[in-house]
BADREN-894744 format. One record per residue (C-alpha): residue number from 0; residue in one letter; x, y, z. Coordinates in pm, 1 decimal, decimal comma. Layout:
% BADREN-894744
+-----+---+----------+----------+----------+
:   k : r :       xx :       yy :       zz :
+-----+---+----------+----------+----------+
: NUM : a :        X :        Y :        Z :
...
+-----+---+----------+----------+----------+
//
This chain:
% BADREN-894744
+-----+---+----------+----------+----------+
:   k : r :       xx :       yy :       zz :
+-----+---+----------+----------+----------+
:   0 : x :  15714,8 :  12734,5 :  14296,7 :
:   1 : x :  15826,5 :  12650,7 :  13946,6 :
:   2 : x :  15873,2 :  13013,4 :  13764,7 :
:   3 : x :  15894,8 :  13014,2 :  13362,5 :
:   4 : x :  16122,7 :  13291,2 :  13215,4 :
:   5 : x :  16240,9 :  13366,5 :  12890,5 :
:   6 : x :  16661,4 :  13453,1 :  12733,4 :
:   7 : x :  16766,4 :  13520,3 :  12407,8 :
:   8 : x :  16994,3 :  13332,2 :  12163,5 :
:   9 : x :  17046,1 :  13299,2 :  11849,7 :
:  10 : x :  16955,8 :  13069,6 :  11576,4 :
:  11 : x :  17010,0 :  12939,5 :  11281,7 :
:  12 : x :  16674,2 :  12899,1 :  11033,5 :
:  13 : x :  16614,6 :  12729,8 :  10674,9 :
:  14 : x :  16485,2 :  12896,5 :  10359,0 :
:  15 : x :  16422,4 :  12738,2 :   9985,7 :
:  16 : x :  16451,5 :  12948,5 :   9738,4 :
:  17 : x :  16375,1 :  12959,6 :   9324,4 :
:  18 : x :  16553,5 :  13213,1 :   9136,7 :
:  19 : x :  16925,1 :  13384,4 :   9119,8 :
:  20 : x :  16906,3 :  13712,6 :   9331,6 :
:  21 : x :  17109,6 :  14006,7 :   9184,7 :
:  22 : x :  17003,4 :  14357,6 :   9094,0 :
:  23 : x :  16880,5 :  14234,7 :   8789,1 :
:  24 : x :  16590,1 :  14084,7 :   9012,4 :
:  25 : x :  16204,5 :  14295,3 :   8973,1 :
:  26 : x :  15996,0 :  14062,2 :   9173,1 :
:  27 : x :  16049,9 :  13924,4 :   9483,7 :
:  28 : x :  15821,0 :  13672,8 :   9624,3 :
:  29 : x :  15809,9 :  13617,6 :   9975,2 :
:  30 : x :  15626,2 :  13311,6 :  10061,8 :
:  31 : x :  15505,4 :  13091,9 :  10383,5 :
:  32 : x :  15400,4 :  12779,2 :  10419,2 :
:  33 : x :  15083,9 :  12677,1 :  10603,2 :
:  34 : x :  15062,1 :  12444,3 :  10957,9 :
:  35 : x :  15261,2 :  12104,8 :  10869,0 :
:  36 : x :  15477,3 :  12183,4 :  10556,0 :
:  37 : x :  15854,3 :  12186,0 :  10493,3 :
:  38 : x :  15962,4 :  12492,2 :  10262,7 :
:  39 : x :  16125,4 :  12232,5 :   9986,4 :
:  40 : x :  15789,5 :  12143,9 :   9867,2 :
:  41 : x :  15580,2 :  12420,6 :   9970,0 :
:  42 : x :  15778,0 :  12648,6 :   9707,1 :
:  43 : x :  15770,5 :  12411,4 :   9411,8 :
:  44 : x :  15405,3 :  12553,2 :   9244,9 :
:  45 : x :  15603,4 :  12825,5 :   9240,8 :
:  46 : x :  15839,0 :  12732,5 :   8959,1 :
:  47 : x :  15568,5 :  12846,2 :   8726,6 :
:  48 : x :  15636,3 :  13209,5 :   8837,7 :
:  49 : x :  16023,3 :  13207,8 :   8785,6 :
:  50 : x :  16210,2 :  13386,9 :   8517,9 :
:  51 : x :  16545,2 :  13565,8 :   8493,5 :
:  52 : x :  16397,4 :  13857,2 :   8684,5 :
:  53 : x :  16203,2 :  13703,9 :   8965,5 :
:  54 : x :  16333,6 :  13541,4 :   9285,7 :
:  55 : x :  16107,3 :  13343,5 :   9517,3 :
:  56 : x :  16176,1 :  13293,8 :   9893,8 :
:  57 : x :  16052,0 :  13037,9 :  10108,6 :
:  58 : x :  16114,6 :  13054,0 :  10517,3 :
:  59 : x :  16079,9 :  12758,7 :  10666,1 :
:  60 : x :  15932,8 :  12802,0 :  11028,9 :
:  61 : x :  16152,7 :  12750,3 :  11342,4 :
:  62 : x :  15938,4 :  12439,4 :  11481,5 :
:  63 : x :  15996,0 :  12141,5 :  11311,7 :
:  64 : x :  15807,1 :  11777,1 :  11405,7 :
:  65 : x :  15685,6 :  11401,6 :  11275,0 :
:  66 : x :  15346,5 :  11446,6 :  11140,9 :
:  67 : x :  15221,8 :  11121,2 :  11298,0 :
:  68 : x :  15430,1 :  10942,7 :  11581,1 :
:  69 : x :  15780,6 :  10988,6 :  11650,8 :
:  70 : x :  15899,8 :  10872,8 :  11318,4 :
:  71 : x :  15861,4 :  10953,0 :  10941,1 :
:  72 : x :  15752,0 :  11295,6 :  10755,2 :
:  73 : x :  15837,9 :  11581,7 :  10930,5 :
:  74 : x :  15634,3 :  11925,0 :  10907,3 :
:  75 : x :  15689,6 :  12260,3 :  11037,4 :
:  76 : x :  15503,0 :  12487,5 :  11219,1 :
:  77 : x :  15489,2 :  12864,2 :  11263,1 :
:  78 : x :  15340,3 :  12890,9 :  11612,5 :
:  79 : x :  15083,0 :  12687,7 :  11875,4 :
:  80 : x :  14876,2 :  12817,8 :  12155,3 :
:  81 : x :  15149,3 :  12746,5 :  12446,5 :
:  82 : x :  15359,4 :  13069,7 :  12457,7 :
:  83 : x :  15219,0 :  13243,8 :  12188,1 :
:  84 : x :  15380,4 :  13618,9 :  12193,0 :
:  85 : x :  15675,4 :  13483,6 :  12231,1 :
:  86 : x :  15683,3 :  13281,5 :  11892,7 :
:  87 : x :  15521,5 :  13555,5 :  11752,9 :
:  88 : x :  15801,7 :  13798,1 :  11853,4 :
:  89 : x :  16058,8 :  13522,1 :  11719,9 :
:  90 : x :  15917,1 :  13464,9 :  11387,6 :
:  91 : x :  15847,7 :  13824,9 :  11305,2 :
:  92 : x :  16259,1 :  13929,8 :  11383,1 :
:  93 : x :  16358,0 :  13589,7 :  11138,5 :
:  94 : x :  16135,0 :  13706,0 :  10894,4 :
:  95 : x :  16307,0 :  14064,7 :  10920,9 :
:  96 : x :  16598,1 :  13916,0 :  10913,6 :
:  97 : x :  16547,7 :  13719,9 :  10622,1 :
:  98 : x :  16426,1 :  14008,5 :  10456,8 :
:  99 : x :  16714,8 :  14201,1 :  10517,2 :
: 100 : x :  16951,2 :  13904,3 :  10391,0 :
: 101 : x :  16763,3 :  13841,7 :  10026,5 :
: 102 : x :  16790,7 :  14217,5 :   9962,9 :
: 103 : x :  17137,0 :  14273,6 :  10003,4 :
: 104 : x :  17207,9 :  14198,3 :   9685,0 :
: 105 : x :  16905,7 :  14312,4 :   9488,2 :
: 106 : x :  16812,7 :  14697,1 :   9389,4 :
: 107 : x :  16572,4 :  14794,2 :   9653,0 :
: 108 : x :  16437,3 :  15074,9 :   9462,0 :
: 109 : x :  16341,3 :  14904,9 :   9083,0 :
: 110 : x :  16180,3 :  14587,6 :   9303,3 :
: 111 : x :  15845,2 :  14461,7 :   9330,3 :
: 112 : x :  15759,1 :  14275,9 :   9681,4 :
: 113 : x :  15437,2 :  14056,0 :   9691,3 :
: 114 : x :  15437,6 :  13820,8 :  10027,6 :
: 115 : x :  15210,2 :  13565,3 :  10023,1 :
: 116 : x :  15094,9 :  13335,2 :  10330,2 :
: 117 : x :  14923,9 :  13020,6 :  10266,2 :
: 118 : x :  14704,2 :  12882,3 :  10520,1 :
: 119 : x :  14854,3 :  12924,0 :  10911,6 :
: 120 : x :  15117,2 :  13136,4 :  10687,7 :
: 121 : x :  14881,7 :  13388,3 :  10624,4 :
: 122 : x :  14800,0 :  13486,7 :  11004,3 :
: 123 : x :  15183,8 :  13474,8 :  11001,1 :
: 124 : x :  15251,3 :  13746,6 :  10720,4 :
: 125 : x :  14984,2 :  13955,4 :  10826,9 :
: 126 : x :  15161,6 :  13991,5 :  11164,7 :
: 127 : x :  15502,0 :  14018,2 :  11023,1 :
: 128 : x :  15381,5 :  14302,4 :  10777,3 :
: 129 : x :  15224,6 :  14506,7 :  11096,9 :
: 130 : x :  15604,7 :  14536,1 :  11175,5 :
: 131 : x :  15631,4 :  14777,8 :  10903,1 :
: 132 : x :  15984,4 :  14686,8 :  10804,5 :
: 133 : x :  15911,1 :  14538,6 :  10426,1 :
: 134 : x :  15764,2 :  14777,5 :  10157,6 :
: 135 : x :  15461,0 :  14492,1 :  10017,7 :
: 136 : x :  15303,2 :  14567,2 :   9719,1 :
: 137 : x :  15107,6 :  14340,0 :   9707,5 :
: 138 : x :  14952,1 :  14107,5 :   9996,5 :
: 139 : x :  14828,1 :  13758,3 :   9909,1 :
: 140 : x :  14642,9 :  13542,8 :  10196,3 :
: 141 : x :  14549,6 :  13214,8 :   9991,0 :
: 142 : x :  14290,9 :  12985,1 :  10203,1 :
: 143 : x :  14334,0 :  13206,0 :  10479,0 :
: 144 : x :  14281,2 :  13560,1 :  10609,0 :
: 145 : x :  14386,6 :  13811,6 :  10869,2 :
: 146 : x :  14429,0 :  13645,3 :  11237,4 :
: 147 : x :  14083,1 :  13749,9 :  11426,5 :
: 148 : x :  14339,3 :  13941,3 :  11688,7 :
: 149 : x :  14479,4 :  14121,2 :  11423,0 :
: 150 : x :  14512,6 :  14527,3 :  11496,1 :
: 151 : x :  14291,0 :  14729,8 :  11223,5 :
: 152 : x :  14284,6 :  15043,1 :  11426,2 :
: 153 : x :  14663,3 :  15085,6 :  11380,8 :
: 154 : x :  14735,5 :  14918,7 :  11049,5 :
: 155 : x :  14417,8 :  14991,1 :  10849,2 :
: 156 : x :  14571,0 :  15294,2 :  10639,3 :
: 157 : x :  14877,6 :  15072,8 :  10626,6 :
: 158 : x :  14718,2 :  14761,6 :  10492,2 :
: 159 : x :  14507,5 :  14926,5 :  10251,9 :
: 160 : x :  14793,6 :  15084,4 :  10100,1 :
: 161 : x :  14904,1 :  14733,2 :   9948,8 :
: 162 : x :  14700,5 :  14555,3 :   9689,8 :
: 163 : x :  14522,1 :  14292,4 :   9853,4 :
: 164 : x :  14411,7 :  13977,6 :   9740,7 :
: 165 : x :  14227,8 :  13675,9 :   9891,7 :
: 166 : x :  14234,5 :  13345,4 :   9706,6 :
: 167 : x :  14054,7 :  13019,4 :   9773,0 :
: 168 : x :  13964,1 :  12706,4 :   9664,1 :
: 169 : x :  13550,7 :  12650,3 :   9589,3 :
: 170 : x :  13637,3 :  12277,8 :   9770,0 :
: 171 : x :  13895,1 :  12373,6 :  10038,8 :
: 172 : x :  13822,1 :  12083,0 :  10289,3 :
: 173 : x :  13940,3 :  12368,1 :  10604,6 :
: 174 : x :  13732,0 :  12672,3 :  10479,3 :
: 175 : x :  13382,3 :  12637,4 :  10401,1 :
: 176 : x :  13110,3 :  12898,3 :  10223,9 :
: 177 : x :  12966,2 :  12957,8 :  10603,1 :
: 178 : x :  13350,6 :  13107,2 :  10713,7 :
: 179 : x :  13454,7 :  13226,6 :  10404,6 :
: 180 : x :  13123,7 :  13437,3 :  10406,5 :
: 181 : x :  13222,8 :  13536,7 :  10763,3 :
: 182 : x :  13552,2 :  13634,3 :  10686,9 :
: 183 : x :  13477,3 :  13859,7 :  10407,0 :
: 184 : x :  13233,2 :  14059,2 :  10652,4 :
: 185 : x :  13487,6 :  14029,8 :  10919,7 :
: 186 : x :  13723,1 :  14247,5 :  10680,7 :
: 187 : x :  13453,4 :  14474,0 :  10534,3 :
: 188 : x :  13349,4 :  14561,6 :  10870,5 :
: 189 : x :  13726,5 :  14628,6 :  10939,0 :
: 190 : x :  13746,8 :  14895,7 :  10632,7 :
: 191 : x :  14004,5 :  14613,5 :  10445,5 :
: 192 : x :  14005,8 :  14675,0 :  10079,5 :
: 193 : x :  14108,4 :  14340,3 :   9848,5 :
: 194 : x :  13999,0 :  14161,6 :   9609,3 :
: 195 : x :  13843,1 :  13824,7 :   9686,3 :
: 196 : x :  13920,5 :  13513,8 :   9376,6 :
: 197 : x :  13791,5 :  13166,0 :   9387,8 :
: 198 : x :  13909,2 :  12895,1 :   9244,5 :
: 199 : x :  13818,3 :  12542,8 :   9150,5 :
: 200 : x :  14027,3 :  12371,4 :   9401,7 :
: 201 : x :  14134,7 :  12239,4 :   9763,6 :
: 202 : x :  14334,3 :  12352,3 :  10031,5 :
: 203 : x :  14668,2 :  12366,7 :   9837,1 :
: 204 : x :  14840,9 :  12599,9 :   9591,7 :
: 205 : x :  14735,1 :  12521,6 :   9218,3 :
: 206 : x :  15021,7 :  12633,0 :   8999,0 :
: 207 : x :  14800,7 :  12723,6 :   8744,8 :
: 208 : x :  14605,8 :  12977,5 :   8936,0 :
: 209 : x :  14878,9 :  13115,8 :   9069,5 :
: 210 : x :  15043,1 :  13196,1 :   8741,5 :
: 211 : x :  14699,0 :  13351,6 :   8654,9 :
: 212 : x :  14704,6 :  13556,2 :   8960,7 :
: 213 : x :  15083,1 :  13709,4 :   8927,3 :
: 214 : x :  15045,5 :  13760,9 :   8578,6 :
: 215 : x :  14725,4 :  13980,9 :   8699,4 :
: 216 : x :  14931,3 :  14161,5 :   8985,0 :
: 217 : x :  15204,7 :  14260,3 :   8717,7 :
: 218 : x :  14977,9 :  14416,4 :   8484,8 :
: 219 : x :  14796,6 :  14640,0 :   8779,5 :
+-----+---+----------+----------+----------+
//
C-alpha cells in the first residue's frame, strides 16, 4: 500500500525588489503576486511608489511552471488543491523568513509595513498575516479578498487592527459585480472593517491607482 509522508529541507527562494534598504527606509512594501506571475514583472507598477525612503519587496512563490505546454513563459504559483496545508505551512515560514531578512537592516521601530496581495496573493497574505509575526499597518487585497476558510473568530480583533483596504477593477474579467457584492457581505458578516475602492480597470495593477492609493495610506 503506497503511503505518502512528508520531511523537511531547506530551500532556496527568489525575491525582486525596488528600493535600497537601510535605516533610512519608512515604508516597506511587501507585495505578492497573483496565480501565474514571476516577481520581475509583477513589482514593476510599483516603481511609481519608490523614493529614497521606501523599499518594495516582491517574493516570488516556490512553484514555478510553463504557462502553456512544456516550453516558453514560465509563471509561478503560490499553492494548488493537491497537498494544500502543507504549501500553506511552507509559504507562510518563507514569507517569515523573508520578513526577517529585509528588516535586518532597516529601523524596525520608525517603519511603516503595508503588504499587499494581488489576486491568489491575497488569500496568501491573509494567511501569512494570521501568523502574527509582521506588525501590518496597512492590509491591501487588490482583486481579491480573504480565502472563504479564513479564521475570523481568532483573527478578527487582529485584522481590524490594520487599515484595510480592498481595491478592484470596475472590468476585472475574474471578479464580477455578483462576487464582489458577495464578498463584501461575506466580510461584513465577518465584523471586517476596510475600505472598499474601485477602479476603472482589469485584473492587473494600474500604476496610477496605486500611487493614488499609497499616497492616501500615508496621509491616514
Amino acid at each position: 500500500m503506497t503511503e505518502l509522508r512528508h520531511f523537511s529541507t531547506s530551500t532556496e527562494a527568489r525575491f525582486a525588489r525596488l528600493g535600497t534598504p537601510g535605516p533610512h527606509v519608512r515604508t516597506l512594501w511587501m507585495v505578492c503576486h497573483g496565480y501565474g506571475q514571476l516577481a520581475e514583472y509583477f513589482i514593476r507598477p510599483f516603481e511609481t511608489l519608490v523614493d529614497e525612503t521606501t523599499l518594495v519587496v516582491a517574493p516570488e512563490a516556490l512553484h514555478r511552471f510553463y504557462l502553456a505546454g512544456v516550453k516558453g513563459r514560465v509563471g509561478a504559483s503560490w499553492m494548488t488543491k493537491e497537498d494544500r496545508e502543507t504549501d500553506i505551512r511552507n509559504y507562510v515560514r518563507y514569507l517569515d523568513g523573508l520578513y526577517r531578512s529585509v528588516i535586518e537592516t532597516l529601523d524596525e521601530s520608525l517603519l511603516t509595513v503595508n503588504v499587499l496581495g494581488f489576486s491568489q496573493g491575497g488569500a496568501t497574505v491573509c494567511r501569512w498575516l494570521a501568523n502574527r509575526q509582521v506588525p501590518v499597518s496597512n492590509l491591501v487585497l487588490w482583486a481579491s479578498t480573504f480565502p472563504p476558510d479564513f479564521n475570523f473568530e481568532a483573527d478578527r480583533a487582529h485584522l481590524n487592527q490594520m487599515n484595510i483596504q480592498v481595491v478592484v477593477g470596475d472590468a476585472d474579467e475574474y471578479l464580477n459585480t455578483s462576487y464582489l457584492d458577495n464578498q463584501r457581505a461575506f466580510l461584513d458578516q465577518n465584523g471586517i472593517q476596510y475600505t472598499f475602492t474601485p477602479f476603472q480597470g482589469t485584473h492587473r495593477i494600474d500604476a496610477k491607482v496605486l500611487l493614488r492609493l499609497a499616497k492616501r495610506l500615508a496621509d491616514q
